[in-house]
C-alpha positions as CSV (number, residue, x, y, z in Angstrom):
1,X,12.6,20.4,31.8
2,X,12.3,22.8,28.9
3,X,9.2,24.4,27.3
4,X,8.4,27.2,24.6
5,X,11.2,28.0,22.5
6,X,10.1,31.4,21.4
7,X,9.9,32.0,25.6
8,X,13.2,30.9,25.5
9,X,14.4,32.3,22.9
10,X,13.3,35.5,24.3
11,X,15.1,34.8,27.8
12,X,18.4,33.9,26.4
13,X,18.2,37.2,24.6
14,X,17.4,39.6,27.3
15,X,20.1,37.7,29.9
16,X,22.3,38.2,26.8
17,X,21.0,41.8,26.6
18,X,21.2,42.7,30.2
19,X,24.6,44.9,30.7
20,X,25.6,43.0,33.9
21,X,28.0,39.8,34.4
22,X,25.6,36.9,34.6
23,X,26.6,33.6,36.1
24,X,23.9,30.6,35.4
25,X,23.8,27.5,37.6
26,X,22.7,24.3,36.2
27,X,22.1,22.2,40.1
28,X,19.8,19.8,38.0
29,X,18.6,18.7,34.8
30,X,18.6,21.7,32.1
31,X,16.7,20.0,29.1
32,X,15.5,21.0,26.1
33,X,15.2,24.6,25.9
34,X,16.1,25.2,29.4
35,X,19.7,23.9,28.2
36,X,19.6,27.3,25.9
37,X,19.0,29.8,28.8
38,X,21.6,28.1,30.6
39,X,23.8,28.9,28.0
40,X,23.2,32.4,28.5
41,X,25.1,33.2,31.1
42,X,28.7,34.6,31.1
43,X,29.9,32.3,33.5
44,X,28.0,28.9,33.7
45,X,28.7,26.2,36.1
46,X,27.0,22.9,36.0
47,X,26.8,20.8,38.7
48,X,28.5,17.8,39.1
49,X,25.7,15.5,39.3
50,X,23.5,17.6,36.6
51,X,22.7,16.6,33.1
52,X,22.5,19.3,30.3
53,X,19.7,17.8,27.5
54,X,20.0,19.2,23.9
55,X,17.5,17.8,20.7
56,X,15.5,19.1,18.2
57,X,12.7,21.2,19.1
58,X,9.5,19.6,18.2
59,X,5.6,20.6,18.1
60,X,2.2,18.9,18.2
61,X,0.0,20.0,15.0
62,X,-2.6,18.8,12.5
63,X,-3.6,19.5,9.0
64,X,-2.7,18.9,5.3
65,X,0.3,18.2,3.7
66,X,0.9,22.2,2.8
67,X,0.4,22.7,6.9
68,X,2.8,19.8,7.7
69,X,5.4,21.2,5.2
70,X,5.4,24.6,6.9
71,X,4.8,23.7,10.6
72,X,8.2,21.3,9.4
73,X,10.2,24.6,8.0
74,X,9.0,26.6,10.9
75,X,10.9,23.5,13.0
76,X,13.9,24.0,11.0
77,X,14.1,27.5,11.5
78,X,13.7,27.5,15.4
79,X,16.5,24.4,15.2
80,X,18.6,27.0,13.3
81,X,18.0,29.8,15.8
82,X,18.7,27.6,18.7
83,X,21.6,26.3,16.7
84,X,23.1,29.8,16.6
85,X,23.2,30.5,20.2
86,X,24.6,26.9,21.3
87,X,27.1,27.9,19.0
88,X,28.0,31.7,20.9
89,X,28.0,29.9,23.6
90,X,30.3,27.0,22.8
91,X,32.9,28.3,20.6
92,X,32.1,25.7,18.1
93,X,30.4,26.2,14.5
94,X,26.8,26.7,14.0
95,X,26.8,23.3,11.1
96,X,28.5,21.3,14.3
97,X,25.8,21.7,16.8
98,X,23.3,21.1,14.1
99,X,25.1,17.9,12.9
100,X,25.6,16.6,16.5
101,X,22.5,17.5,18.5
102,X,19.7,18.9,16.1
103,X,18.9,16.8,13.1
104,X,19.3,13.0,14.5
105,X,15.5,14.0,16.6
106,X,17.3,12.1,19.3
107,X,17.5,13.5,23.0
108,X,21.2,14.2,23.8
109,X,21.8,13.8,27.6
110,X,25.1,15.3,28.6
111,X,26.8,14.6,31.9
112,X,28.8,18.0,33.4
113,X,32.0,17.0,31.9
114,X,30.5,16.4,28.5
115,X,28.9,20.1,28.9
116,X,32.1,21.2,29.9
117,X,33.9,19.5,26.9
118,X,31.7,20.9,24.5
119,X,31.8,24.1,25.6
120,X,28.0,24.8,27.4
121,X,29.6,25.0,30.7
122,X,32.7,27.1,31.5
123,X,33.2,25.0,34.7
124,X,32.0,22.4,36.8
125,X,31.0,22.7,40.6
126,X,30.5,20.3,43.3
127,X,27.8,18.3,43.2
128,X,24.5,19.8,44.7
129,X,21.8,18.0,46.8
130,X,18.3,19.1,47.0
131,X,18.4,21.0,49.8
132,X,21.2,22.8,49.1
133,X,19.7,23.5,45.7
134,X,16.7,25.2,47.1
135,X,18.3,27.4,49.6
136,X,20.1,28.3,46.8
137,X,17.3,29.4,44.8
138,X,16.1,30.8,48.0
139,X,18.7,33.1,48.1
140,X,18.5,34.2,44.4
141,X,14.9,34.8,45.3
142,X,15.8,36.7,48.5
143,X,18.7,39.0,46.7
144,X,16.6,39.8,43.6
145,X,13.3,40.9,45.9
146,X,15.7,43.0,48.4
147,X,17.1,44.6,45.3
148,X,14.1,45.7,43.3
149,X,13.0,47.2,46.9
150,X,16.0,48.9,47.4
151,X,15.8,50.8,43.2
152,X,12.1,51.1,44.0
153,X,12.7,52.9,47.6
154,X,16.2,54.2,46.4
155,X,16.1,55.5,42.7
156,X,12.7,54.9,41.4
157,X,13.6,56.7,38.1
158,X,17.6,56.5,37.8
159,X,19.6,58.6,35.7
160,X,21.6,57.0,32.3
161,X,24.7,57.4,34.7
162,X,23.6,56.2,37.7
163,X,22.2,52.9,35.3
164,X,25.5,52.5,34.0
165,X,27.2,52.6,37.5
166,X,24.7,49.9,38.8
167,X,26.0,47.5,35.9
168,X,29.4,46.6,37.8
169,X,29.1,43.5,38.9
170,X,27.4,42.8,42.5
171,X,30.1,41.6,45.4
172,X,28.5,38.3,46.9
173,X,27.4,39.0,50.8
174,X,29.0,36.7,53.1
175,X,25.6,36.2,54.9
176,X,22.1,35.7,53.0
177,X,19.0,38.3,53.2
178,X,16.0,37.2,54.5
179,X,13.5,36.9,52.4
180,X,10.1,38.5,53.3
181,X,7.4,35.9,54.9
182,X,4.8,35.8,51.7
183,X,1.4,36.6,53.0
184,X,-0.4,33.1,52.5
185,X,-3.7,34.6,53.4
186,X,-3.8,36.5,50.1
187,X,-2.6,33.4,48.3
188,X,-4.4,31.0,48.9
189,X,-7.4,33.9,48.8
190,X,-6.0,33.9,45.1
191,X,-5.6,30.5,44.3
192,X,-9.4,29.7,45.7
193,X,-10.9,32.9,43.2
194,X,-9.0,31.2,40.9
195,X,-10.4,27.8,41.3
196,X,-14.2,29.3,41.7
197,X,-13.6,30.7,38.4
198,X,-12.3,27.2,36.3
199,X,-15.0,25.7,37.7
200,X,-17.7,27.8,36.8
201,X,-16.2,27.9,33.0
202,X,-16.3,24.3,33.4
203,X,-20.0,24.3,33.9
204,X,-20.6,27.0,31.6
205,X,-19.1,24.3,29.1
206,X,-21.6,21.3,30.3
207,X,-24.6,23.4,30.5
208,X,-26.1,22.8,27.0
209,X,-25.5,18.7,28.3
210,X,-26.4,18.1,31.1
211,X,-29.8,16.2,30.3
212,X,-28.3,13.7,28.9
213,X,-26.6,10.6,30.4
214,X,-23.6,10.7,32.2
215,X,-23.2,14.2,31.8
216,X,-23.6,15.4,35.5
217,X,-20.8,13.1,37.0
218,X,-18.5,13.8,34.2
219,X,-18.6,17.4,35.0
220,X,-17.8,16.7,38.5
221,X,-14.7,14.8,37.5
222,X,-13.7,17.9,35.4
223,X,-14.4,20.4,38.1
224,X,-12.1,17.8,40.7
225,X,-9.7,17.7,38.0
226,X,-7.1,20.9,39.2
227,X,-5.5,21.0,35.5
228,X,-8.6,20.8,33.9
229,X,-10.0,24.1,32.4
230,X,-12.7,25.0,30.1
231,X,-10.9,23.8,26.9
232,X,-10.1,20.3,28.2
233,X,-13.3,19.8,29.8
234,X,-15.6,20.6,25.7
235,X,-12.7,18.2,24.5
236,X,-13.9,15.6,27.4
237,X,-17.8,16.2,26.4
238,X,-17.0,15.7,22.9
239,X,-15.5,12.5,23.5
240,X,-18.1,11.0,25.7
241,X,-20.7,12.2,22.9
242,X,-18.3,10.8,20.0
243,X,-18.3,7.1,22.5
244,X,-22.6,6.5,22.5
245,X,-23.5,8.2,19.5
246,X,-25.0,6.3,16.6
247,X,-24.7,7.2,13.1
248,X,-27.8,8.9,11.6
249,X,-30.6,6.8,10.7
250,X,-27.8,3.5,11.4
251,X,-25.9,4.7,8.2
252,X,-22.1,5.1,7.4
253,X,-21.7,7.8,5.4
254,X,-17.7,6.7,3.5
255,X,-16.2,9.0,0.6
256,X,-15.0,6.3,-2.1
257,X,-14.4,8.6,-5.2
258,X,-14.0,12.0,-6.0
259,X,-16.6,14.1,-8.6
260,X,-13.5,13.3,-11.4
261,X,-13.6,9.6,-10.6
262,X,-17.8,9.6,-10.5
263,X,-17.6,11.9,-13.8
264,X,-15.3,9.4,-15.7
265,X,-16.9,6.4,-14.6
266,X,-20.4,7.6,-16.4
267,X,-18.8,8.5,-19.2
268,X,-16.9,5.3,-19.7
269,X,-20.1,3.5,-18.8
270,X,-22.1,5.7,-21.7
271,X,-19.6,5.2,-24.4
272,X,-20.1,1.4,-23.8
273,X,-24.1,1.1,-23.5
274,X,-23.6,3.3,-27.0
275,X,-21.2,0.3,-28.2
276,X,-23.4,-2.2,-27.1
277,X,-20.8,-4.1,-24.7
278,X,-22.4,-2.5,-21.5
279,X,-24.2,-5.1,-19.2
280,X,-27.0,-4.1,-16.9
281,X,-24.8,-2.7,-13.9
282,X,-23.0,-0.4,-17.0
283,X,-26.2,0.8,-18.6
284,X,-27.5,1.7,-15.1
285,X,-24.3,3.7,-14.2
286,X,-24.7,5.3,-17.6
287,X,-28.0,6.4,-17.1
288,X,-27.3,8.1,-14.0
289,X,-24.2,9.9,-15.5
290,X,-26.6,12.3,-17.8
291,X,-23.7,11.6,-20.7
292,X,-25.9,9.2,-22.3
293,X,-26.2,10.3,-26.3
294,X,-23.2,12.6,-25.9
295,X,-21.0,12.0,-28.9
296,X,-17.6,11.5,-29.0
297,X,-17.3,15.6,-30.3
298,X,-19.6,16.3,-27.1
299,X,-16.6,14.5,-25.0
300,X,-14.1,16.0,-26.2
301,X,-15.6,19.8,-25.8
302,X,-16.6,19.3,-22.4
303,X,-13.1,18.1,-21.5
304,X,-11.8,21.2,-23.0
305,X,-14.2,23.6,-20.9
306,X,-13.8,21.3,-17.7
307,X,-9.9,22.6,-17.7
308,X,-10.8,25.8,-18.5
309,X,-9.7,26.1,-22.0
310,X,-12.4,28.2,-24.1
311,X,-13.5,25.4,-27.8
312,X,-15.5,28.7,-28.6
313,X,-14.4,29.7,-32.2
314,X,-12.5,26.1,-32.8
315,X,-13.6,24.1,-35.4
316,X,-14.1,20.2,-35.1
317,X,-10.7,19.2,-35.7
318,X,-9.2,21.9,-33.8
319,X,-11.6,21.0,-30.7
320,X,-10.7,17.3,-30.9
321,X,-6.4,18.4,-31.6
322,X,-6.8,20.1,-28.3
323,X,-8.4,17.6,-26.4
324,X,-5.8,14.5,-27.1
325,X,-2.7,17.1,-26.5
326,X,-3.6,19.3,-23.7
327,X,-1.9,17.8,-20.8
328,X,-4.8,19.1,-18.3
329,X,-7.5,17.4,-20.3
330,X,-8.9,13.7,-19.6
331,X,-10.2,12.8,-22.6
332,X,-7.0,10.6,-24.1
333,X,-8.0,8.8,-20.9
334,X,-11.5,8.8,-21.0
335,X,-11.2,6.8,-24.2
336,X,-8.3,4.3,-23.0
337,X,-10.7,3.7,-19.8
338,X,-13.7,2.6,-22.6
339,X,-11.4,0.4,-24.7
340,X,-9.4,-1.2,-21.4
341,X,-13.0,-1.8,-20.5
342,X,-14.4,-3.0,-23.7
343,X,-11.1,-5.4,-24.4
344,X,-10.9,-7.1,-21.0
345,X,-15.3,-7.8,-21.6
346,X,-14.5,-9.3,-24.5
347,X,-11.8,-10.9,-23.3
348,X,-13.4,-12.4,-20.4
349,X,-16.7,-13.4,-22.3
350,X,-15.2,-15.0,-25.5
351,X,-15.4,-19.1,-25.0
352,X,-11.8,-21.0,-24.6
353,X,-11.2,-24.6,-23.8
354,X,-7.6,-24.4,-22.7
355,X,-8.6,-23.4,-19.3
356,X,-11.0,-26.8,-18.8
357,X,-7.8,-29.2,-18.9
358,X,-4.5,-27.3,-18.4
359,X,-2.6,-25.5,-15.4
360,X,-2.5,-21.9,-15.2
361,X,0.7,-20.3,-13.5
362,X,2.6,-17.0,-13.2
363,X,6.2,-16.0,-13.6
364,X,7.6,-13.0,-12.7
365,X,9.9,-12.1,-15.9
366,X,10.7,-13.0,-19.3
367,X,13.7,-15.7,-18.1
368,X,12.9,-19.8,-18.2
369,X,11.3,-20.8,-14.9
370,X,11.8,-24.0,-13.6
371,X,9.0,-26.3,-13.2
372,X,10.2,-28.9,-10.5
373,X,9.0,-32.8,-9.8
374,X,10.0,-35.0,-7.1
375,X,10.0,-38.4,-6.6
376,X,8.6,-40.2,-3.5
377,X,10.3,-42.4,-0.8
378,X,8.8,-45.3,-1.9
379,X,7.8,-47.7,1.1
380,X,9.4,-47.7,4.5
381,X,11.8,-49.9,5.1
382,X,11.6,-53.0,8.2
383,X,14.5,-52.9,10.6
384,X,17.5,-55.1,10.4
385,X,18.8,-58.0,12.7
386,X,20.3,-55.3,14.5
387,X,17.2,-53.0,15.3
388,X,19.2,-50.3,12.8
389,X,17.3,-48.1,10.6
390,X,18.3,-48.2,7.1
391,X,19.5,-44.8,5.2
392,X,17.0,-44.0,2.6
393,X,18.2,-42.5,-0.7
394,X,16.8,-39.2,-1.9
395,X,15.6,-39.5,-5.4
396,X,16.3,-37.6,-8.1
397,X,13.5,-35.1,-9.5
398,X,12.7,-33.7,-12.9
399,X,12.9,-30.3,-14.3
400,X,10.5,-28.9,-16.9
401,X,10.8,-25.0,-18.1
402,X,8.0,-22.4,-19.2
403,X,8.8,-19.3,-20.7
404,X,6.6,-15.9,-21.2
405,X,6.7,-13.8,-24.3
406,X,4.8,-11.0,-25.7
407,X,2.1,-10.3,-28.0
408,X,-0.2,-7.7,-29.1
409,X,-1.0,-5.3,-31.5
410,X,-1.4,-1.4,-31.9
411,X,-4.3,0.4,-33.3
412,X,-4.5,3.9,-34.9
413,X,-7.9,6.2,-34.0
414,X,-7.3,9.5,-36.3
415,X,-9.2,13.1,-35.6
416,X,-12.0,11.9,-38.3
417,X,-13.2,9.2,-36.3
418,X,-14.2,11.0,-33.5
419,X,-15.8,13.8,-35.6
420,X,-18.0,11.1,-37.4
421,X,-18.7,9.6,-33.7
422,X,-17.5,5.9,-34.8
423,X,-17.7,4.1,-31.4
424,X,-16.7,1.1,-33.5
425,X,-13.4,2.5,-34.6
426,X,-12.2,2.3,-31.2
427,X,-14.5,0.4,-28.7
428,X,-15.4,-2.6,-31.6
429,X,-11.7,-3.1,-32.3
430,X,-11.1,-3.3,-28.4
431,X,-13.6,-6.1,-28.2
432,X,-12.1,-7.4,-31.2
433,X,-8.6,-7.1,-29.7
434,X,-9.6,-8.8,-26.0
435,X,-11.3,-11.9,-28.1
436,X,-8.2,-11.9,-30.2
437,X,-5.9,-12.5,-27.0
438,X,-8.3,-15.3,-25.9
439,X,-8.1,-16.8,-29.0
440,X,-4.0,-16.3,-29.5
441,X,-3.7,-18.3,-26.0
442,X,-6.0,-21.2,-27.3
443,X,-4.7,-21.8,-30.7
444,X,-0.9,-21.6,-28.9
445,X,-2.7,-24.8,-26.7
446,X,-3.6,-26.8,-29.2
447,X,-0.3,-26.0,-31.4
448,X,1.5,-27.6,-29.0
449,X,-0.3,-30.3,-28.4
450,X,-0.3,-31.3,-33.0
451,X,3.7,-30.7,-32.3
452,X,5.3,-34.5,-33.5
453,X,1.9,-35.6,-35.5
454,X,-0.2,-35.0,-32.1
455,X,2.5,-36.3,-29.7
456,X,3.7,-33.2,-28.8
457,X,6.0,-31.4,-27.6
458,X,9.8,-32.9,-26.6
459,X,10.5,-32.7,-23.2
460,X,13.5,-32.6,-21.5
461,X,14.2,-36.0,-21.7
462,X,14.7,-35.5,-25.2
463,X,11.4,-37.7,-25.8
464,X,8.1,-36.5,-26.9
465,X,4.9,-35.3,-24.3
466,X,3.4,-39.0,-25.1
467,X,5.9,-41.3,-25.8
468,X,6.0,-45.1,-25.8
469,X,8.5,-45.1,-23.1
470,X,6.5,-42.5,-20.9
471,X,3.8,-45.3,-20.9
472,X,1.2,-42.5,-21.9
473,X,0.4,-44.1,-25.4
474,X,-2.6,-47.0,-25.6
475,X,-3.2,-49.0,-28.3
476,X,-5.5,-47.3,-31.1
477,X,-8.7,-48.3,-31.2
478,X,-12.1,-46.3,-31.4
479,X,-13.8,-44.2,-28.9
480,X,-16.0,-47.0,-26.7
481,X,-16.6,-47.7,-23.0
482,X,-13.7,-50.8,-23.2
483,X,-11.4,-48.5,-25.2
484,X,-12.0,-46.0,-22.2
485,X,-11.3,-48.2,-19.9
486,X,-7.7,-48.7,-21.2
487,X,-7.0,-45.4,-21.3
488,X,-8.2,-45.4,-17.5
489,X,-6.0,-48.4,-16.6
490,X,-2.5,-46.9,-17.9
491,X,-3.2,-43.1,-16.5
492,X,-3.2,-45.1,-13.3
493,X,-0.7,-47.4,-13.9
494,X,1.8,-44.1,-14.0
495,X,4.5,-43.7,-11.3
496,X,5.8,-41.2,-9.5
497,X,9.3,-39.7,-10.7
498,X,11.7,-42.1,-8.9
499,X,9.4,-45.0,-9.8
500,X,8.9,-46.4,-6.1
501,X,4.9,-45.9,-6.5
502,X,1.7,-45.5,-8.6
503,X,0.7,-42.1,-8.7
504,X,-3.2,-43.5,-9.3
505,X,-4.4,-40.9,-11.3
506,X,-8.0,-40.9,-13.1
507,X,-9.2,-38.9,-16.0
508,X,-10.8,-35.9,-15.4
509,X,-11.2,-34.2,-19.1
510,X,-11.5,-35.7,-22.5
511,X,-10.5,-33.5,-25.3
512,X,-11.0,-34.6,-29.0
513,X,-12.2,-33.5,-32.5
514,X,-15.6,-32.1,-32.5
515,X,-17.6,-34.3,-34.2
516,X,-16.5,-37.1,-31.7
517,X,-17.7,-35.0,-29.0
518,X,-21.4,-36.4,-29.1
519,X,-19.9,-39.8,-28.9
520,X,-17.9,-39.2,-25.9
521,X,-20.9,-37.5,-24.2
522,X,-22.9,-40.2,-25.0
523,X,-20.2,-43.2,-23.3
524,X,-19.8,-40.4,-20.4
525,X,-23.6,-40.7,-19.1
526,X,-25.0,-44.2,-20.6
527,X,-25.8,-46.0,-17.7
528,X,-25.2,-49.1,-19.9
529,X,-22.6,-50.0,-22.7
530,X,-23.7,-48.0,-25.8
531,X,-21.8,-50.7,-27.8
532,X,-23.1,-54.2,-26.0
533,X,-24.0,-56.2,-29.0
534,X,-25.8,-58.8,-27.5
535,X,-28.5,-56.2,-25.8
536,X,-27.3,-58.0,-22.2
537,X,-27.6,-54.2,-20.4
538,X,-23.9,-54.7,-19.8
539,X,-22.9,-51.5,-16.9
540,X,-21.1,-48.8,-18.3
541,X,-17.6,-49.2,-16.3
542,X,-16.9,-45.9,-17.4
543,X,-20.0,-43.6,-16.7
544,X,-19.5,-40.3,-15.3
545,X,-15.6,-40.9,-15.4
546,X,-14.9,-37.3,-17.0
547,X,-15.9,-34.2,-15.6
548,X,-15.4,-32.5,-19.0
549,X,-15.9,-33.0,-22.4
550,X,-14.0,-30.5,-24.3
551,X,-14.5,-31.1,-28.2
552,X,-12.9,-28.7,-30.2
553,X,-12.4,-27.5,-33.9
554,X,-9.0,-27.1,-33.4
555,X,-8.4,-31.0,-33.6
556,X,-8.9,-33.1,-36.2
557,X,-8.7,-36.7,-37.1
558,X,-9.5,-39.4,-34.5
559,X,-7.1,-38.9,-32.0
560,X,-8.0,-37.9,-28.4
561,X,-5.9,-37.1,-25.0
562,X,-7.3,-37.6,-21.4
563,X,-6.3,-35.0,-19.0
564,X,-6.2,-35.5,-15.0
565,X,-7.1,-32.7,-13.1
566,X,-4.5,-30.2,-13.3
567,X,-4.1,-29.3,-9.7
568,X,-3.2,-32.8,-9.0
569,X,-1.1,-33.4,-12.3
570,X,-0.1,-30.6,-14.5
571,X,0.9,-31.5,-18.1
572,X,0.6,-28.3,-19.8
573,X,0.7,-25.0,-18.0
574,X,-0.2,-21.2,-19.1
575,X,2.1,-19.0,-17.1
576,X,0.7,-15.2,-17.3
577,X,3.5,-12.4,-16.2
578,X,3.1,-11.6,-12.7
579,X,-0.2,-13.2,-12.4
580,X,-2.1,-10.8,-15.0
581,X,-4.2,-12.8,-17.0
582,X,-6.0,-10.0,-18.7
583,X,-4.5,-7.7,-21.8
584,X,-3.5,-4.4,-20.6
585,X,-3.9,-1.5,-22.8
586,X,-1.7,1.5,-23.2
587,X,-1.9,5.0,-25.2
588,X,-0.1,7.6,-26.4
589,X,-0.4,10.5,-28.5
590,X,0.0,9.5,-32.3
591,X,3.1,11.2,-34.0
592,X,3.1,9.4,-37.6
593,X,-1.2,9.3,-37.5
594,X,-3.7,12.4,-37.0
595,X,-5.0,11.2,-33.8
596,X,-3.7,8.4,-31.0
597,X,-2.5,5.4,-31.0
598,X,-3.2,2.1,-28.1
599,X,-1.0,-0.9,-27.8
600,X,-3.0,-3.7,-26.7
601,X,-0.3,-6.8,-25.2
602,X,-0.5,-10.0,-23.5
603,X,2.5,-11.5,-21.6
604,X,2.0,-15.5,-21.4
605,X,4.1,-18.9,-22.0
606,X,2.7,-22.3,-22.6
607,X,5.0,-25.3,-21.9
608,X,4.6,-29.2,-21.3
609,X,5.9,-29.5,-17.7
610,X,5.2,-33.3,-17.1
611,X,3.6,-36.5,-19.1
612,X,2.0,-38.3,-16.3
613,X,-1.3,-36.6,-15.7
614,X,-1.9,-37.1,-19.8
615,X,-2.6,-40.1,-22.2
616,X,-3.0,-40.3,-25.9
617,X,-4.9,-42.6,-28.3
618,X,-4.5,-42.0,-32.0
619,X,-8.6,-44.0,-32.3
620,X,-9.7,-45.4,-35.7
């Protein structure tokens, strides 16, 4: 069934070697290597029943990826070799083995007349039963024994000539020697030495464990165990340790970041506590870095000397020019880790209202993406006269569209900053960059929504976000409990898009001017109406209706918009690229200024996808 390719390598080589006529047999399965040797012989006769195996050869091995890479070449090579000899013996080229048997790492199981086609058998023989077969190899046995004898007894030391005239080729016998009787006395004498002698490794090998539990029975099994030796049985030990043994003091010990990662990390975290945007997790992280105080000069010198590159004899500008354009130093990254860090803090921390009342979604490029609404069923319909069920049309939907675009800005941080250590030049504009992109998506909100004198948007339907005809427009009147009310009454009064049923919607954000903010608040948790004249405690219908009261700047006038919850009905949405609702921050080395250069972008769209889940009053 095959085996060591060096070992059979070396056989094909010395039957090849050997100066006699050679004839190899094949009354079984010749597989893997063993298909090589048979290939060896001169004349080579496969049986008719017999199946010649050819692949790859292949190897167990462990390691890193160096070790893989050469154990791999080392398979190559062998597959080559191999190659090669298929190829003497076939009459075929060395590429055509390679192409059909060695580089597919499939098993290749060829019946005798597929050997004999390709060239690995010169002829095919009858087919040969098993015990035929093994008084065949009886006889082999038999003839080679009786003939080292006969040189031993005959010619112990033969003459060049006398070799060479042994070479001719050896006339078959018409009847076969008889082998001589092996003495089974002195093997099985051998065989039981042999045993004594794997079991006492074996215990050699348990010694050291045998107080603890288990231990004594599993050496028994090993010792039972014929094909176990001393090897398998400290593999066998070491697993039965490895399968009870509890971690040290009940803790896993897991490797999470290298020294460059941990070195990084502090030094990121100390350029921030300097800035002052660190919190307390930072400040800790920085204090346990030991880079705390280092100046930006300090950073850059140490990354010189980390990659080996000697700042002794440089002057300031010169130290800080080889740190941003050596390609083995970290520092042009050190610095775009503190500013990525410092703009999405600020980013995340600066106040918005847009995310209180609308949608947030993602798109995955730069194209319009549908935004799609469809209608209900309606009610179901009774049967008629007939017991038939009635075909029920499939209302049309509605399609809105957002679209994302870019923004951003770059920012220039020359040689001099970092000599005069001006965390501000880099990190302060970072913060002022993330609170930037907050604010960019906020005031793009609320441009949309003053679109049409605070009617917004047009939609598809060529009509405006709040429109007469969209039903999303009460009549004005001032912020009060009954003016409420109506605004209540027609957000539920929408239908869905085929107009077979209320959609029942309620208010769950009020957004108006600032100063009417305190008023709203006020309506949203009087117990009573705020505006009763007649001091009759008259319920507030509308207490607690909003969830949020987002008063903004960014509106003036009178006029406010109620907003249902945006997972039930979306009217505006913010769609981030791929999801990434964060700026992202890239650098490069600066060509046209002394130092670097970082782009700072965010990809979003805002859109009005539907009017129902909005109304508008313009107040008084």
């Amino acid at each position: 069934m095959g085996g060591s390719v060096p070992d059979g390598l070396s056989i094909y080589n010395a039957i090849k070697a050997h100066p006699a006529k050679v004839t190899t047999i094949n009354d079984g399965v010749a597989a893997s290597v063993a298909s090589l040797i048979f290939c060896a012989g001169d004349i080579r006769i496969a049986s008719a029943n017999s199946i010649t195996m050819l692949h790859a050869p292949w190897t167990y091995t462990d390691g890193n990826a160096a070790r893989l890479r050469a154990v791999a070449d080392k398979l190559d090579a062998w597959a080559g070799a191999m190659a090669a000899s298929y190829a003497e013996a076939s009459g075929r080229s060395r590429d055509e083995i390679m192409a059909a048997f060695l580089t597919d790492g499939q098993d290749h199981d060829l019946t005798a007349d597929q050997a004999l086609e390709w060239g690995f058998a010169t002829q095919v023989g009858a087919a040969v039963a098993e015990p035929a077969a093994s008084a065949l190899r009886d006889e082999i046995i038999g003839r080679m024994q009786a003939a080292r004898n006969t040189q031993a007894t005959h010619n112990p030391n033969p003459s060049p000539a006398a070799a060479a005239a042994s070479t001719q080729e050896p006339v078959m016998p018409n009847t076969v020697p008889t082998p001589a009787a092996p003495d089974l006395a002195a093997i099985r004498a051998e065989a039981l030495a042999a045993d004594r002698a794997r079991r006492e490794s074996i215990r050699a090998e348990f010694a050291p464990f045998m107080q603890r539990d288990g231990m004594p029975a599993l050496m028994a099994q090993c010792q039972d165990d014929t094909v176990c030796d001393a090897a398998a049985a400290a593999r066998r030990i070491l697993d039965a340790w490895a399968s009870t043994a509890a971690p040290v003091g009940a803790v896993h010990v897991k490797t999470v970041e290298d020294e460059s990662d941990k070195r990084r990390t502090g030094i990121v975290a100390a350029l921030l506590t300097r800035a002052g945007v660190a919190d307390r997790n930072t400040r800790d992280a920085a204090m346990a870095s030991g880079y705390r105080g280092h100046t930006l000069l300090d950073l850059a010198r140490a990354s010189l000397d980390r990659t080996g590159i000697s700042s002794r004899g440089m002057d300031k500008m010169q130290i800080v020019g080889a740190a941003f354009t050596q390609g083995t130093s970290d520092f042009p990254i050190l610095l775009e880790n503190a500013m990525h860090k410092a703009l999405q803090t600020a980013y995340a921390t600066a106040p918005d209202t847009w995310s209180r009342f609308c949608a947030t979604g993602s798109v995955s490029d730069f194209r319009a993406h549908s935004r799609y609404r469809v209608g209900s069923l309606g009610m179901l319909d009774t049967l008629n006269e007939l017991g038939e069920f009635r075909n029920k049309t499939i209302p049309d939907g509605e399609k809105g569209s957002i679209t994302a675009t870019t923004r951003g800005n770059v920012i220039n941080i020359s040689r001099q900053a970092i000599i005069n250590d001006d965390l501000g030049a880099f990190v302060g504009l970072a913060a002022q960059l993330g609170r930037a992109g907050r604010r960019t998506i906020e005031a793009v909100v609320y441009a949309l929504l003053a679109e049409n004198a605070g009617l917004g948007p047009v939609l598809a339907d060529g009509k405006t976000l709040f429109h007469a005809d969209h039903g999303n427009i009460t009549t004005a009147a001032a912020l009060s409990m009954l003016a409420i009310e109506a605004d209540r009454v027609a957000m539920a009064s929408q239908t869905d898009v085929g107009g077979n049923d209320f959609l029942d919607l309620r208010p769950a954000a009020v957004v108006l001017p600032i100063g009417l903010g305190g008023t709203a608040r006020s309506i949203n948790a009087a117990e009573y109406d705020p505006d009763t004249a007649n001091k009759l405690n008259k319920p507030n219908v509308v207490r607690g209706l909003f969830r949020d009261v987002v008063d903004t700047p960014r509106l003036t006038g009178t006029r406010r918009y109620l907003f249902a919850d945006a997972t039930e009905a979306p009217v505006i949405e913010v769609a981030f690229l791929d999801g990434n609702q964060e700026p992202y921050v890239e650098q490069e080395a600066g060509f046209t200024v002394d130092g670097t250069r970082y782009k700072a972008r965010l990809d979003f769209g805002v859109a009005a996808i539907d009017y129902r889940g909005a109304v508008t009053n313009a107040g008084a």
